[in-house]
C-alpha positions in Angstrom: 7.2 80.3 -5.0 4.5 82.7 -5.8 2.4 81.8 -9.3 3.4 83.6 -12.1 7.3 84.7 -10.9 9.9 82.9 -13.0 13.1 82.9 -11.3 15.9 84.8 -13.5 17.7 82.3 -15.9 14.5 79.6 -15.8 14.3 78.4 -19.2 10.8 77.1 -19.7 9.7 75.0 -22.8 6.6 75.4 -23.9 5.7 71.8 -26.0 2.2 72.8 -27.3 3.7 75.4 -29.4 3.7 75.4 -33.3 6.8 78.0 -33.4 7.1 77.3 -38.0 3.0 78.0 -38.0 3.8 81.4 -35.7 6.5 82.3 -38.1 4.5 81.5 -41.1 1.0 83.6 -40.0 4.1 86.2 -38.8 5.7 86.4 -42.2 2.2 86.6 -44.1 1.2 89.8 -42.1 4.6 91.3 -42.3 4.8 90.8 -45.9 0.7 92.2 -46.4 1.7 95.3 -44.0 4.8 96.3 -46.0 2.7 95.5 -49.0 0.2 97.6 -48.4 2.4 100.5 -46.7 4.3 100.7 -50.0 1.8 100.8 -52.5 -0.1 103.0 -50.4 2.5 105.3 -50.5 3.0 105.0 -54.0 -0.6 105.5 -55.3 -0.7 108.6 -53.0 2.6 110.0 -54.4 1.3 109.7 -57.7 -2.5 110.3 -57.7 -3.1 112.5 -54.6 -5.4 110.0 -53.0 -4.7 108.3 -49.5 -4.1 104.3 -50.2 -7.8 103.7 -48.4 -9.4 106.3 -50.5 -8.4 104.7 -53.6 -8.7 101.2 -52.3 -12.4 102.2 -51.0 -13.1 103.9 -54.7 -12.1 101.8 -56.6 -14.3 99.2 -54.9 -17.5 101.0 -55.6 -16.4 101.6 -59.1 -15.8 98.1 -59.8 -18.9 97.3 -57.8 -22.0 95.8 -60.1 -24.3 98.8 -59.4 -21.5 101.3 -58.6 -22.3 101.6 -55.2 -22.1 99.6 -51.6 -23.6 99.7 -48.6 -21.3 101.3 -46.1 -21.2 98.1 -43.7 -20.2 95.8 -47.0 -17.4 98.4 -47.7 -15.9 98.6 -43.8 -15.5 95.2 -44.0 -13.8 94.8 -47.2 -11.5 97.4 -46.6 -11.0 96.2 -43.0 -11.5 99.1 -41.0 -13.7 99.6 -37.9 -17.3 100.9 -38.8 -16.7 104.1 -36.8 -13.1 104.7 -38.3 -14.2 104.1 -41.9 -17.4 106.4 -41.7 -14.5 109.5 -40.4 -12.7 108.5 -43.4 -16.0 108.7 -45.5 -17.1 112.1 -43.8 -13.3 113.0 -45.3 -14.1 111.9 -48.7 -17.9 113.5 -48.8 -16.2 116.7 -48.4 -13.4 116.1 -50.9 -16.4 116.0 -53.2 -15.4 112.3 -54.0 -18.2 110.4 -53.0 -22.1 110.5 -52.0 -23.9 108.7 -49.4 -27.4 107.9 -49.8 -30.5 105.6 -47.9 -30.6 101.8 -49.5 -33.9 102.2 -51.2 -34.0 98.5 -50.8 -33.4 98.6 -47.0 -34.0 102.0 -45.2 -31.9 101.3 -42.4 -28.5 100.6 -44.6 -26.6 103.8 -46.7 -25.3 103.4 -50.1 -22.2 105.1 -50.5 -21.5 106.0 -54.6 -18.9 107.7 -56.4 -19.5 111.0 -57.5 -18.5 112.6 -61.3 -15.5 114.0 -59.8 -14.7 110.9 -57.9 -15.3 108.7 -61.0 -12.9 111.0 -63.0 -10.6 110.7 -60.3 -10.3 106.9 -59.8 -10.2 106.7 -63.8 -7.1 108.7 -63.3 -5.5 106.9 -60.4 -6.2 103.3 -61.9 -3.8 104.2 -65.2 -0.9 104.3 -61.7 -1.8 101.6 -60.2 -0.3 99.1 -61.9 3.1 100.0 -62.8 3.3 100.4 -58.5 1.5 97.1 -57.8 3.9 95.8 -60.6 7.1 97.2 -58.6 6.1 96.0 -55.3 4.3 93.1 -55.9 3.4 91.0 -59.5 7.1 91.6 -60.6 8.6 89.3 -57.5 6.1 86.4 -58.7 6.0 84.6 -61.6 2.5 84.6 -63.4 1.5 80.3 -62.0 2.9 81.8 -58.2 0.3 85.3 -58.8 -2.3 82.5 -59.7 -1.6 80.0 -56.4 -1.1 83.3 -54.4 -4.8 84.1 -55.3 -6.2 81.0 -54.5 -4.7 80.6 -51.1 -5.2 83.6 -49.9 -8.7 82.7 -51.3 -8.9 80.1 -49.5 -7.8 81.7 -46.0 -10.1 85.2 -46.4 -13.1 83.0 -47.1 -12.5 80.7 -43.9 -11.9 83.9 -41.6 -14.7 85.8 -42.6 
């Protein structure tokens, strides 16, 4: 028989599989998509913003200096470098957000909110949690919200 045909009704087991570890990585994305779908659609609803707008401003607001380099933001947010610097473009012209050279490192750009884009995330952060409360917090109890934290801790910081 030629490789790679399976005649019809062959059932082939596969012993080296984990199927439970499969179904648990399956479930954690599944539940982190809808997650993120739903309160994405629910900050926009209420504030105006697209979920990785507000997601990517209220990073720099919370950020030390109350900026970030564009390469530390991509990653955070998760989005390719050349996707996440459209969405920037986006935002630069919404008047949102500024992007400047690292005086600290001349090949790396700052991106920083601007008044308007201050103002705004002040605004959209009074809807955020009654959304994240709806779709999220208010399914946990406040010990699982702590052990939910530190896991997924635990498994960022080991794929990064």
């Amino acid at each position: 028989m030629p490789y790679g045909i399976i005649p019809y009704g062959t059932i082939i087991i596969v012993t080296n599989f984990d199927a439970k570890l499969f179904d648990r990585i399956g479930l954690l994305m599944e539940a982190a998509s809808y997650l993120q779908r739903n309160l994405y659609r629910g900050l926009e609803e209420a504030t105006g913003l697209p979920g990785p707008w507000f997601e990517t401003m209220v990073r720099i607001y919370r950020s030390e200096l109350n900026c970030l380099r564009v390469g530390e933001l991509a990653q955070q947010i998760t989005f390719p470098a050349s996707t996440f610097s459209r969405m920037l473009d986006k935002m630069e012209a919404a008047g949102v957000v500024d992007r400047e050279v690292d005086p600290t490192n001349r090949r790396a750009t700052l991106v920083r909110l601007t008044s308007i884009g201050a103002l705004r995330i002040e605004e959209a952060l009074r809807s955020h949690d009654p959304i994240a409360n709806k779709f999220f917090a208010s399914k946990l109890g406040p010990k699982e919200l702590e052990e939910l934290e530190e896991l997924c801790r635990r498994v960022r910081d080991a794929n990064i």
